[in-house]
Structures are given as structure tokens and as C-alpha cells.
C-alpha positions as CSV (number, residue, x, y, z in Angstrom):
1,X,-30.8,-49.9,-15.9
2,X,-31.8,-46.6,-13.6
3,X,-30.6,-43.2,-14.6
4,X,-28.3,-42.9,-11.8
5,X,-26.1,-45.9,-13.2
6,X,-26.3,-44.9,-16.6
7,X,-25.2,-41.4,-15.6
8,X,-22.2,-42.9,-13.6
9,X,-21.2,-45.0,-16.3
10,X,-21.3,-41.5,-19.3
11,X,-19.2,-40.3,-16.5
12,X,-16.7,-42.9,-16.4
13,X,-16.6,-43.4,-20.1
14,X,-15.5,-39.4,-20.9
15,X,-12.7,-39.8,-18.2
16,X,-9.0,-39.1,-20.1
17,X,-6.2,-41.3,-19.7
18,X,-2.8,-39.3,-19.8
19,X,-4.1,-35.7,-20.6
20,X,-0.4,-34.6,-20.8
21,X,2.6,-35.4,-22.2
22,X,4.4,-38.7,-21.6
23,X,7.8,-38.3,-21.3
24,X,10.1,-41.2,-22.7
25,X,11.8,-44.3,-21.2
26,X,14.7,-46.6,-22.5
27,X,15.3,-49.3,-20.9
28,X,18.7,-50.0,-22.3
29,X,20.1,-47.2,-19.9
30,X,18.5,-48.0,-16.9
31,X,20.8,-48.6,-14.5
32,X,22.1,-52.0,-12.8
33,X,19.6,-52.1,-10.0
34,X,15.7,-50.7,-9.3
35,X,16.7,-48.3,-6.3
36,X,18.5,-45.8,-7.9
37,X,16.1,-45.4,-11.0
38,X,13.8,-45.6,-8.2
39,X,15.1,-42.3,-6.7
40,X,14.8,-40.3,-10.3
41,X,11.9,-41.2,-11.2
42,X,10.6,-39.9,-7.7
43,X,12.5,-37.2,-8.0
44,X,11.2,-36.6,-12.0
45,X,7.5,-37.2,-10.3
46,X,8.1,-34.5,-7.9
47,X,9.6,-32.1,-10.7
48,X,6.7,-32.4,-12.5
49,X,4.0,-31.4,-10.2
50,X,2.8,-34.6,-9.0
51,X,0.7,-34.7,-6.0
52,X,1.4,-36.3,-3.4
53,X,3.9,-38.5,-5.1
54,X,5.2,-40.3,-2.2
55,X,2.1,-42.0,-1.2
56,X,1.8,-45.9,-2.4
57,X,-0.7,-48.3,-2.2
58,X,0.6,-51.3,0.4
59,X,-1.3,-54.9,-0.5
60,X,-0.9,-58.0,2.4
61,X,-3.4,-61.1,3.0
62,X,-5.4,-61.8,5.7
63,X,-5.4,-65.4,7.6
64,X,-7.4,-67.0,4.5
65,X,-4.9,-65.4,1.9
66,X,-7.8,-63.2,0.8
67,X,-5.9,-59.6,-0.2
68,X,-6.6,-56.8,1.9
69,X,-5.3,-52.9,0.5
70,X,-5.0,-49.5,1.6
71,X,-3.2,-46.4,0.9
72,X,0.2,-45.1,3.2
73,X,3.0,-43.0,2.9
74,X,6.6,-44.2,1.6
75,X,9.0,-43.3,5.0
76,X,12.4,-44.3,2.4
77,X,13.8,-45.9,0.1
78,X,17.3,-47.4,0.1
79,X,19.4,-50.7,0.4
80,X,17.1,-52.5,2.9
81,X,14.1,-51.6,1.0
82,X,10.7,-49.7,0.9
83,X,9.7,-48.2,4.4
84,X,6.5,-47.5,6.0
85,X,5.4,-47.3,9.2
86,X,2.4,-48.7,11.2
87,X,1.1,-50.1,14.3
88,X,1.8,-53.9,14.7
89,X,-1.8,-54.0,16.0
90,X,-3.6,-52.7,13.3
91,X,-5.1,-54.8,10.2
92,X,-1.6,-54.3,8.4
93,X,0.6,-55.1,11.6
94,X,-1.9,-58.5,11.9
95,X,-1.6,-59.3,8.7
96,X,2.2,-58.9,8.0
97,X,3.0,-60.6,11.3
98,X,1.1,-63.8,9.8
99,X,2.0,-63.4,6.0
100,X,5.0,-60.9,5.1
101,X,4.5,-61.4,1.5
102,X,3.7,-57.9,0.7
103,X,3.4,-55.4,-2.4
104,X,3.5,-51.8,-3.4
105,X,2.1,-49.7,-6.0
106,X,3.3,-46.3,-6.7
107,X,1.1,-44.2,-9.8
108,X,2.3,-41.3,-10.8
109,X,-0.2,-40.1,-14.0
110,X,1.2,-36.6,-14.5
111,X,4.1,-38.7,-16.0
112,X,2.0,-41.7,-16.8
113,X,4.3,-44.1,-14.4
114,X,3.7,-47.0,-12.0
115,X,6.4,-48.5,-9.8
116,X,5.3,-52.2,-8.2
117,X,7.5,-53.7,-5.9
118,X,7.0,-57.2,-4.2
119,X,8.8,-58.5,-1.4
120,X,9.0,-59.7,2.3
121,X,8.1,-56.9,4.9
122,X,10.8,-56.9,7.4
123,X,9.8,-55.1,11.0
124,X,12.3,-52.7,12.1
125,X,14.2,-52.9,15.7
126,X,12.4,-51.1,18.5
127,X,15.0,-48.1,18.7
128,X,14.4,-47.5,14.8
129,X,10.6,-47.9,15.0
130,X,11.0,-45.1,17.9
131,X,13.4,-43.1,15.8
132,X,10.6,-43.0,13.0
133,X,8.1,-41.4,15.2
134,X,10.3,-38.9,16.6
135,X,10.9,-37.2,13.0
136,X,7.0,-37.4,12.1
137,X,4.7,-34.2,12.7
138,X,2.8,-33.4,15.6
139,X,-0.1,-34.3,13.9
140,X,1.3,-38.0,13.0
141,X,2.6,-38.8,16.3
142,X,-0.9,-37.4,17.9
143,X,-2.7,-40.1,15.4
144,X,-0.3,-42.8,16.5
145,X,-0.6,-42.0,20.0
146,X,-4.6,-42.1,19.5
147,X,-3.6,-46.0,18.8
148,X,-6.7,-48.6,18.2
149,X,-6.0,-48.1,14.3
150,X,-8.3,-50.6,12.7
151,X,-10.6,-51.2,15.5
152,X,-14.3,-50.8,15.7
153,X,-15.4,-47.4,16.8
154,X,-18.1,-47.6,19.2
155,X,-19.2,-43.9,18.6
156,X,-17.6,-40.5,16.8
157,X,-17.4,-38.9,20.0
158,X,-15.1,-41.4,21.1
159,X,-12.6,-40.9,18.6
160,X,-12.6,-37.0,18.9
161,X,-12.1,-37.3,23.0
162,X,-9.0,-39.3,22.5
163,X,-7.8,-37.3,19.2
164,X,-7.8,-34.1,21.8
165,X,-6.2,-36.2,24.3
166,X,-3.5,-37.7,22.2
167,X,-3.1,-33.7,20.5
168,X,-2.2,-32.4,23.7
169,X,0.2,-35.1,24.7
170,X,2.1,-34.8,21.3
171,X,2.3,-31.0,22.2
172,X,3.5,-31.6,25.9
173,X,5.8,-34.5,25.5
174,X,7.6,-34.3,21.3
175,X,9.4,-37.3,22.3
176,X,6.7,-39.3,23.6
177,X,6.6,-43.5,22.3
178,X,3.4,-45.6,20.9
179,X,4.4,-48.9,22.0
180,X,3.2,-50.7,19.1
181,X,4.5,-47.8,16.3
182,X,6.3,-50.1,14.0
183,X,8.7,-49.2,10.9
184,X,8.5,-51.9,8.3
185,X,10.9,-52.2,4.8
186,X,9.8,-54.3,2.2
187,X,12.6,-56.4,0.7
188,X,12.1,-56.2,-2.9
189,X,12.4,-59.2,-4.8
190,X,10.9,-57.7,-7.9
191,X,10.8,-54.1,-9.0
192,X,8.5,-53.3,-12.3
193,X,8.9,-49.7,-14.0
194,X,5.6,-49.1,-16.3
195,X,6.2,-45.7,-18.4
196,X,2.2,-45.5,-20.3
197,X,2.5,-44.3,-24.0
198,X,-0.4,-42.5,-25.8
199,X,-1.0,-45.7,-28.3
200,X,-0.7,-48.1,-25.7
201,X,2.7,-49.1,-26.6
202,X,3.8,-49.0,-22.9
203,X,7.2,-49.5,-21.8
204,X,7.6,-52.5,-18.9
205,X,10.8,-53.2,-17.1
206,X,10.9,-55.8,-14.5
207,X,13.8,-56.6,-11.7
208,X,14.0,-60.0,-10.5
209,X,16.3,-60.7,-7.6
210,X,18.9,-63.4,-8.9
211,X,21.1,-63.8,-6.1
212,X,23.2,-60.9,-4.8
213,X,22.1,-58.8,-8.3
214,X,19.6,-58.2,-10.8
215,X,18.0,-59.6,-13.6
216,X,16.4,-57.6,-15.4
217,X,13.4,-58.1,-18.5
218,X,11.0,-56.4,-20.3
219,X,7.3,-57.3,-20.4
220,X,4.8,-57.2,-23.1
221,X,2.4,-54.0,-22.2
């Protein structure tokens, strides 16, 4: 085994789980249905300093049912669902429009919590998908009007000519629409709260859809 890997794998090893700590979680009280304990334990994640807390890990499957992840930002939460947002054309657009089985991950560690939601990804309407870009930054809607997401970039260069391009649009027209900007929700039809405990004793609530309500169960950690 070469230095390098043994050095990686010290490194790993002396890693801490949970440096900090873990606040509680009865199940008992959680309420009738995931979305509002949804909202405070966002809203506890935020509290508590956590980074970035509204990014979430999005999982689909390709043509061949082979999973494909990345990383994306949560647009809302409520009645119809997770949001995000995306072009149709890109690798996620492709993939939902084939399969719409979809997941979600959310990890907050600075309170040791996941949430995992699985459902259908729904595509908005066309006046909502436009409605979504017109509330994003500058910034967002100068990357969505760049477009091409998941294509092969011939050269850097390329990119950074139309980045400028699309910059100066977003600054000229605010209100300007990427044809294929979609929002997507994803219908739950399960909802898992995981609140880590320091001796592994983890707490695991699951929502199943039953009909118009909730069942809800707890898992062995």
C-alpha cells in the first residue's frame, strides 16, 4: 500500500462524527404530517449555524435505472411538495422526464440530522417555472441563461464567453426567460427524520403516504 493511501486513510480514520451537542428528538410529539416538522427542523438548522442548510442532495436514474446524484438548492417546501428548479434539458431534466421516481437528502451535522424524502417529481406550469426565475439573483438567472447545463464543454474559453454574455443580459433585461428553466416539486410519499445520538442510539421516524394522511413508524437505527 503507497504512503499516499495510507496517509489518506490516518486522515479519514481521525475524522469526528458529531463534535457538538445533539440536541433531542421524541417522536411521540411530532406532529401529524412530515411538512410542518419539516419547517422546524429547517428552521432549528438555521438557528444553529448550519451552513448552507437549504441545499439537498437530489438522486434520479438514468435510462438503464443506474442512479445518477448531485447537489441543488431546496426553492420550498409546502403542500405540493419539495421544490427545485432546473433545466428540462440538463442530465436531471432528461432523467426525470423518463423516470420521476426521485429522492432527497437533506444533512444537517451541526444538529446531527438527515431528512430523506422520496417521491414523484412533478414539472411545474410554464408561468410558475418563469415565476421561479424571476425571484432568483442576477447571478442565477445569468447561469440559467448560459443554458447547455450538462453538456460537453468543448473548451474553458467557451464557457467564460457566454458566462459574460449571459451576465450582461441578466443586467439589461431582469425579466428575461430561459425556455427550458423548469421548477419541479417532489411529491413525497415517504419522509424519514434521523436525529444521530452520541452512542449510536439514533432516533428514525418514517412517514408513509396511506391515502389522504400519514402513517407514521419508527426504524431501528
Amino acid at each position: 500500500m503507497s504512503d499516499a493511501q495510507n496517509d489518506f486513510r490516518d486522515l479519514l480514520r481521525a475524522q469526528r462524527v458529531w463534535d457538538v451537542p445533539l440536541p433531542g428528538f421524541d417522536p411521540s410529539g411530532a406532529p401529524a404530517a412530515p411538512l410542518p416538522l419539516f419547517h422546524t427542523w429547517f428552521a432549528e438548522a438555521v438557528a444553529a449555524g448550519q451552513a448552507e442548510p437549504h441545499t439537498m442532495t437530489l438522486a434520479t436514474a438514468d435510462p438503464d435505472g443506474r442512479p445518477d446524484v448531485r447537489t441543488l438548492t431546496l426553492h420550498d417546501a409546502d403542500e405540493h411538495g419539495w421544490h427545485f428548479a432546473t433545466h428540462a434539458t440538463s442530465a436531471k431534466g432528461r432523467q426525470l422526464a423518463a423516470r420521476p421516481d426521485a429522492a432527497l437528502g437533506f444533512y444537517w451535522p451541526a444538529q446531527g440530522r438527515q431528512v430523506r424524502v422520496r417521491g414523484t417529481a412533478v414539472a411545474a406550469s410554464r408561468e410558475e417555472s418563469r415565476a421561479d426565475l424571476r425571484v432568483r439573483s442576477t447571478g442565477a438567472l445569468a447561469a440559467a441563461l448560459t443554458g447547455s447545463q450538462s453538456d460537453v464543454l468543448p473548451s474553458r474559453e467557451d464557457l467564460v464567453r457566454a458566462s459574460e454574455a449571459a451576465w450582461l443580459r441578466a443586467q439589461a433585461e431582469p425579466d428575461a426567460e430561459a425556455e427550458t428553466w423548469t421548477r419541479y416539486a417532489v411529491e413525497p410519499q415517504e419522509v424519514e427524520f434521523f436525529q444521530g445520538d452520541d452512542r449510536r442510539r439514533h432516533v428514525r421516524l418514517r412517514y408513509r403516504r396511506d391515502g389522504a394522511g400519514w402513517t407514521r413508524e419508527l426504524l431501528w437505527p
